[in-house]
Structure formats: structure tokens, C-alpha cells
C-alpha positions as CSV (number, residue, x, y, z in Angstrom):
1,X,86.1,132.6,96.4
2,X,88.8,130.4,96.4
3,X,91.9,131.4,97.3
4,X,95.5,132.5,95.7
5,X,97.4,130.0,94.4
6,X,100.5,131.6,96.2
7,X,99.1,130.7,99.5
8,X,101.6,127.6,101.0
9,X,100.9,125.1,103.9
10,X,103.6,123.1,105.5
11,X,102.5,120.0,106.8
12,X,104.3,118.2,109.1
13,X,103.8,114.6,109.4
14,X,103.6,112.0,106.0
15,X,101.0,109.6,107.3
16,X,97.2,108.6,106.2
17,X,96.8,112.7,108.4
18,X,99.3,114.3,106.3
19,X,97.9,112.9,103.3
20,X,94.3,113.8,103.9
21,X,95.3,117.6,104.8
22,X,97.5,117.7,101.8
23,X,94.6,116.5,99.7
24,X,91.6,118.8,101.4
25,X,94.1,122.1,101.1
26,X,94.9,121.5,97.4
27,X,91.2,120.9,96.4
28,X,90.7,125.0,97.2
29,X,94.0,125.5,95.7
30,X,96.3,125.9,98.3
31,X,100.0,124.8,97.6
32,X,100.5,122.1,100.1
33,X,104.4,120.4,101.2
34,X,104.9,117.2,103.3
35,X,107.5,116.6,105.4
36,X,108.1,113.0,107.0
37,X,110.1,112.4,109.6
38,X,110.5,108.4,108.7
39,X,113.7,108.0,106.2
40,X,112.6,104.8,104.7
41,X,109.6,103.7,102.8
42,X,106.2,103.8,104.9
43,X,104.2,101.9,102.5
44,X,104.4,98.7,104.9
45,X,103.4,99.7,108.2
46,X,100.4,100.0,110.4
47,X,97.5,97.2,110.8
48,X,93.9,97.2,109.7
49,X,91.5,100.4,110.1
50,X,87.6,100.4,110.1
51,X,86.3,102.7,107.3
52,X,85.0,106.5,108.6
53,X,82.5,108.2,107.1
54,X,85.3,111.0,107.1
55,X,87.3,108.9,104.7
56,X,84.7,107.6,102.4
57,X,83.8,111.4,102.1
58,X,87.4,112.4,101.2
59,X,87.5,109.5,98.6
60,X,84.0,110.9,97.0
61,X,85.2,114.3,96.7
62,X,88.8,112.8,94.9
63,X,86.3,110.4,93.2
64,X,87.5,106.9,94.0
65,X,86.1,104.1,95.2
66,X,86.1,103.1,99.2
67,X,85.4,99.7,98.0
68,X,88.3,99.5,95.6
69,X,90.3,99.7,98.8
70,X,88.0,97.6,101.1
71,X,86.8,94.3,102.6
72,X,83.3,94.0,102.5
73,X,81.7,92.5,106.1
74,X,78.1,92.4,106.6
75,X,77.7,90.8,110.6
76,X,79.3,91.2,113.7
77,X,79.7,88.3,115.7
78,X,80.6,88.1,119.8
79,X,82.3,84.7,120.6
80,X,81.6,82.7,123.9
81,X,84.2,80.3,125.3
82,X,81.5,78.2,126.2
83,X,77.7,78.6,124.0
84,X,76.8,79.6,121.0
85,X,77.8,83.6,118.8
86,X,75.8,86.0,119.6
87,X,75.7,87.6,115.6
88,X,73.6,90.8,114.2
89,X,73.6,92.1,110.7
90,X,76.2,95.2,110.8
91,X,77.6,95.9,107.0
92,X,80.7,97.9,107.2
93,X,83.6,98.0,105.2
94,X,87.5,97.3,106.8
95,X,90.8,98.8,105.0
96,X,94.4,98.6,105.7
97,X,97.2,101.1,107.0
98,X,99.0,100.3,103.9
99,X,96.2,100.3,101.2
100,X,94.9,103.7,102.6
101,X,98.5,105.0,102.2
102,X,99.0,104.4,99.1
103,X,95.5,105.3,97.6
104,X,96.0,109.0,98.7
105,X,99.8,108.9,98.3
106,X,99.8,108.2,94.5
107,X,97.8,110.7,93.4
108,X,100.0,113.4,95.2
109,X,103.2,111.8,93.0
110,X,103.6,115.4,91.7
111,X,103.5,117.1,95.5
112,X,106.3,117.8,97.2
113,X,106.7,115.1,99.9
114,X,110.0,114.6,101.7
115,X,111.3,111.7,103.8
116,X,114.1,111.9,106.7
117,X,112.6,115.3,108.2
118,X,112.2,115.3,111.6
119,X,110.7,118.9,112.8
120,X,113.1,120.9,115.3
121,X,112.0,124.2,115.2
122,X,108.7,126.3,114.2
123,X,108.8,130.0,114.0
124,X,105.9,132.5,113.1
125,X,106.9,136.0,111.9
126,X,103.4,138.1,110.9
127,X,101.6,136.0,108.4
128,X,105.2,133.7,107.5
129,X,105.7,130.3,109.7
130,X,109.2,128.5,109.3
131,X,109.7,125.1,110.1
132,X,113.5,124.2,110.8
133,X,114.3,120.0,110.3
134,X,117.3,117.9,111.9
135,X,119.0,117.9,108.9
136,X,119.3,121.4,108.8
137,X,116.9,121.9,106.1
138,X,113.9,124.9,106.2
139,X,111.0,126.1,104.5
140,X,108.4,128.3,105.2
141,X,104.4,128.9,104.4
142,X,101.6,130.6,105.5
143,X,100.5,128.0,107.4
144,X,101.6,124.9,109.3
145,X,99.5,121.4,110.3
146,X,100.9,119.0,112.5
147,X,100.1,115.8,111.5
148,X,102.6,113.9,113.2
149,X,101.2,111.3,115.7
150,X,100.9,111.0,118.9
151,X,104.4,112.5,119.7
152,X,104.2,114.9,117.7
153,X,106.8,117.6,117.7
154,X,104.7,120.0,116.3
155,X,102.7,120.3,119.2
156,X,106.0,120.5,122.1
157,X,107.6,122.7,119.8
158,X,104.1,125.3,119.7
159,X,104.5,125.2,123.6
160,X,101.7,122.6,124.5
161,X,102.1,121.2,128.2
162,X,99.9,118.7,127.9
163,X,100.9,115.2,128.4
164,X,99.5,111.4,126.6
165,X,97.6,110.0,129.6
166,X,97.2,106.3,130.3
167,X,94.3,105.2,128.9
168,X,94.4,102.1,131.4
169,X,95.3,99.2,128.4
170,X,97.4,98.3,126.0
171,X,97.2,96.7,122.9
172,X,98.9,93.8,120.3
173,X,98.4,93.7,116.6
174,X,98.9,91.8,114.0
175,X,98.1,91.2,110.7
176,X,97.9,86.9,108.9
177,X,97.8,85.5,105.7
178,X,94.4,84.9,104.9
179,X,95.8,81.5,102.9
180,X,97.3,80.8,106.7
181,X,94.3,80.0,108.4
182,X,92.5,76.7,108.3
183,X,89.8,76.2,106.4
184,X,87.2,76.1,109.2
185,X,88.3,79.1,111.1
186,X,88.4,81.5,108.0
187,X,84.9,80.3,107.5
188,X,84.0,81.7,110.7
189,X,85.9,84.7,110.0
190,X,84.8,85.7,106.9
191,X,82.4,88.3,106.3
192,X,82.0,89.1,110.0
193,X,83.7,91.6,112.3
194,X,84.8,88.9,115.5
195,X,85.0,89.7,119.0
196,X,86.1,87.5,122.2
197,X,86.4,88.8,125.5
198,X,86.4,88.2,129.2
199,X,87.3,90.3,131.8
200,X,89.8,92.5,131.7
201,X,90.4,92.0,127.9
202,X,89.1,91.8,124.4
203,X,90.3,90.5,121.2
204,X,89.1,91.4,118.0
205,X,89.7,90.1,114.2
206,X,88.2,90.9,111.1
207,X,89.7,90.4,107.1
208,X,91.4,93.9,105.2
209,X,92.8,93.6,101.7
210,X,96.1,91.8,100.9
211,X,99.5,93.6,101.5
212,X,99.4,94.8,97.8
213,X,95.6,95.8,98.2
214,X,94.5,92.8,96.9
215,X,90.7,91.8,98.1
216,X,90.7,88.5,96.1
217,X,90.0,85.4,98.7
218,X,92.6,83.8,99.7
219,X,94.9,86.9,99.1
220,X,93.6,88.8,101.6
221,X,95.0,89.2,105.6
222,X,93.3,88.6,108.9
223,X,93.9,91.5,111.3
224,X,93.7,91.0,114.7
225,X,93.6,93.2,118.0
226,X,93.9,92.1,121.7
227,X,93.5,94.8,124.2
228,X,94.4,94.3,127.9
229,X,93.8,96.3,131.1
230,X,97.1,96.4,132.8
231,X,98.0,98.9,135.4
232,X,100.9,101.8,135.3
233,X,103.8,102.3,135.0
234,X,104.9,99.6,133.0
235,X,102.4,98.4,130.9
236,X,104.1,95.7,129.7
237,X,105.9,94.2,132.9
238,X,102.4,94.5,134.4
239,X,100.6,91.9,131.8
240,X,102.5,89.3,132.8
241,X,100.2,87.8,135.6
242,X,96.6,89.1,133.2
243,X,98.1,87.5,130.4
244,X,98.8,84.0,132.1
245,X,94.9,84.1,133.4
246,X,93.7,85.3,129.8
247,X,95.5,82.1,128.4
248,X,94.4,80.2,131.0
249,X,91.7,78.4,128.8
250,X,93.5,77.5,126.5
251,X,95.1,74.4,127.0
252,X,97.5,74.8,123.7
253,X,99.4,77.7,124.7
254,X,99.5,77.6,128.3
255,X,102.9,76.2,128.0
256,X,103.6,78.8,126.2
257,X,102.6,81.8,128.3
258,X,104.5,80.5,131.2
259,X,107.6,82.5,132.4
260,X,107.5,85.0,129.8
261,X,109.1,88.0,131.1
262,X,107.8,91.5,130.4
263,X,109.1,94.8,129.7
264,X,111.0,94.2,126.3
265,X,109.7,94.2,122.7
266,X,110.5,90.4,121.7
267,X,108.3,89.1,124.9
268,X,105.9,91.9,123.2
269,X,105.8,90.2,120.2
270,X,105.8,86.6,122.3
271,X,102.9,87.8,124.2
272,X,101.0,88.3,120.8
273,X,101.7,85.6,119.6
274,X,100.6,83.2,122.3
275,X,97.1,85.9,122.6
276,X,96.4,84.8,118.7
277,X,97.4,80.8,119.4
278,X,95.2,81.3,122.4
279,X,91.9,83.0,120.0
280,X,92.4,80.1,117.4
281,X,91.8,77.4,119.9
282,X,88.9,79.4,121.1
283,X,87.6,80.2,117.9
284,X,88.2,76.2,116.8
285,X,86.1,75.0,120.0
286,X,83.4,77.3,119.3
287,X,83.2,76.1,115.5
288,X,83.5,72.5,116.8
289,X,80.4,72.9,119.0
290,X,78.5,74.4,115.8
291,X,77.8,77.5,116.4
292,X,74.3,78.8,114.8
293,X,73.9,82.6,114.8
294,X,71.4,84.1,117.3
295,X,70.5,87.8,118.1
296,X,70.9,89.6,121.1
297,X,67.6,89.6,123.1
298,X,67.5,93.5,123.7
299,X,68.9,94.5,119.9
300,X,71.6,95.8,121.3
301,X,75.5,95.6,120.5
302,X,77.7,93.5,122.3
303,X,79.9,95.9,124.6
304,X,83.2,96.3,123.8
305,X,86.1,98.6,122.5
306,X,84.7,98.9,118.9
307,X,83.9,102.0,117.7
């Protein structure tokens, strides 16, 4: 039995989470409310994200298409600096923060969803939950989600002690113009999810639908991940002396890597940008030597932070 209509859930939190719980609640007709801490449009953030079978399940039940939304790959590949990609068929399909957003934010257009609301207080009395908001704004419901990140307020606010620990690495992202890339190097790209790695770090690429969703080639975007093992307690000072050894191969932005100092967001973004100058030249030696595909000699994936 399904039940009353009169039954209301806040949600706290306006991203892909908030989405998907406003969506699961209303399909057994519960009222569901957003509320987004964010004041400005969220439709162009975040990077690329691997399709979960939790995702193409929720799309199924609101019958659309994963593949409307998708970049089809059917290999992985693992790149050596020096011999040839190790490659196995592996079909799987890549999406973007931004196309997922929108696919299961415009069917809620008639669902209350509102911006600049950054949760300040929560109280329960009996079966009633109140949610106060910076802005001085309230509601209430029967029940309330927190689907607001990593920080969430929800969960300091509800009492939680527990602390993010330091997962031991951090991470730079990007996302390129598909019609950026040379020739060559999107050939190696395409169609495969790419990895490149030594010791203490991995990079990672593979191709997710254009910034307006579109999956036409040429249209489309490269995303691209480079993890790093750095110590605490500043991540970002502490890459520094890994990042100049990472880079150390390759002769085109070793220049560039030198003296960078850490700790601040534009050496962040510096950093990033010399780790994807660095994967090119990589990526261009190993398509220069002719790579032919080859598969592993136990079956096995190549290891690696991939899910």
C-alpha cells in the first residue's frame, strides 16, 4: 500500500543525491522538497562519472535511456612509459556531472527545489522534523535526507562526531574539448577507458558527452583524473617533490613543474595542468612506438583506483 499523499520529505542537498531521493520518494507518492545550499546555477559543475548499476536502475524505473546520456567504451587499456598497452574488452558506459544533472533535474521542473539554502538548524518534534536555513527561511516534513556532500551539515547538525579521514591521496580533474586533442591521441582515446601509472600515482582518462550532453564525435570531452599519494597535513604543499618525480619523464613539462609552490588553488590548477601536458607526451610516445593491444597473461585487470 502506498502511502498518503500528505506524507512530506525534506531533502537537504540539490545534487545528482538530492535528485535521486527526490525522484525514488515521489515514485511511492511521497511529497518531496529540495533545498540547495549553492545560490547560482549548478548545471556546470563536476567532471565525468562511470555509470552504476544504481543509476541505470533509477533511469529504467523513470524510463529513460542511460545511453541517451552516455559515452559508449568497449576496452580498457593500461599504458606503459616504455612497451606496448596492456588492453582487455570491458564495455561500460561514462556520463558527466552535468548531463546526469540535468536528466533527473528536468523532469522534477514542477518540484519544489530551492537555491541559496544553506541548512542551520534541524529539529524533530514527535513525527514533525523542521529544518531552519541561513536566510531565515523554514519548513518542515515528516522526514528529512541529507544529501549534502561530504560536509554535510545535516550530519553535524544530527550530532555526528565523526570526522572525513585522509584517504592518503589527492586528486586533479579536468575535463577537454574532444575537438582539442590531436588527431592521433584521440584515436588512442576513443572507445577505451585509459590508465597510466607508476608509483605513487595514477592517471586516468576516458571520453563523457559534450557540455550540453552532446555524444556526437568531436563534440564530446575528454575527462581526465590524476591521483597522487601525498602525505598529511597539507596535501597540497606535500606534492610538490612527488609531483616533480611524476613529471620527471617527461621532457616537455619538466620546465614546467619546476618551482611550483604548493598550498594554493592556482598552483592546484598549475599542477594539473602540467600532470595532463605530462600524460599527452606519454600517451604520444606510446602511439609513436605503435602500440598493438595485448591481454594480460593471468585475465586479470590491471590494478589501480578504478572501480
Amino acid at each position: 500500500m502506498q502511502p498518503s499523499k500528505a506524507v512530506r520529505i525534506v531533502i537537504v542537498g540539490g545534487s545528482v543525491g538530492g535528485l535521486a531521493a527526490a525522484h525514488e520518494m515521489r515514485a511511492v507518492g511521497v511529497e518531496a522538497a529540495v533545498y540547495e545550499r549553492s545560490a547560482g546555477r549548478m548545471e556546470a559543475r563536476g567532471a565525468g562519472v562511470v555509470m552504476q548499476p544504481e543509476v541505470e536502475a533509477l533511469f529504467a524505473r523513470l524510463h529513460m535511456s542511460v545511453r541517451a546520456v552516455s559515452v559508449e567504451l568497449w576496452e580498457r587499456q593500461q599504458l606503459h612509459l616504455h612497451g606496448r598497452a596492456t588492453r582487455y574488452e570491458a564495455p561500460q558506459l561514462m556520463t558527466a556531472w552535468d548531463t546526469l544533472y540535468r536528466a533527473l533535474r528536468e523532469p522534477l521542473a514542477g518540484v519544489c527545489y530551492r537555491l541559496d539554502s544553506a541548512l542551520r538548524q534541524v529539529r524533530v518534534e514527535g513525527s514533525v522534523v523542521t529544518a531552519g536555513f541561513a536566510d531565515g527561511y523554514t519548513t518542515q516534513g515528516h522526514f528529512l535526507v541529507g544529501a549534502d556532500g561530504i560536509g554535510s551539515a545535516t550530519r553535524r547538525l544530527l550530532g555526528g562526531a565523526a570526522r572525513p579521514s585522509y584517504a592518503g591521496y589527492v586528486a586533479w580533474r579536468g575535463l577537454e574539448p574532444e575537438a582539442a586533442l590531436p588527431g592521433d591521441l584521440l584515436e588512442l582515446l576513443t572507445g577505451r577507458f585509459t590508465f597510466f601509472g607508476s608509483d605513487g600515482m595514477q592517471m586516468l582518462c576516458y571520453l563523457v558527452p559534450g557540455p550540453e550532453g552532446e555524444l556526437t564525435e568531436g563534440s564530446r570531452r575528454v575527462n581526465w583524473v590524476w591521483y597522487m599519494n601525498v602525505p598529511e597535513p597539507r596535501p597540497a604543499e606535500a606534492a610538490r617533490e612527488p609531483v616533480r618525480e611524476a613529471v620527471h619523464g617527461f621532457p616537455a613539462t619538466r620546465r614546467n613543474a619546476a618551482g611550483y609552490g604548493g598550498g594554493t588553488r592556482r598552483d592546484g590548477g598549475r599542477i594539473a595542468s602540467t600532470a595532463v601536458r605530462g600524460a599527452r607526451t606519454a600517451l604520444r610516445r606510446l602511439h609513436a612506438a605503435r602500440l598493438r593491444p595485448s591481454a594480460p597473461p593471468d585475465g586479470r585487470r590491471p590494478r589501480g583506483l578504478d572501480r
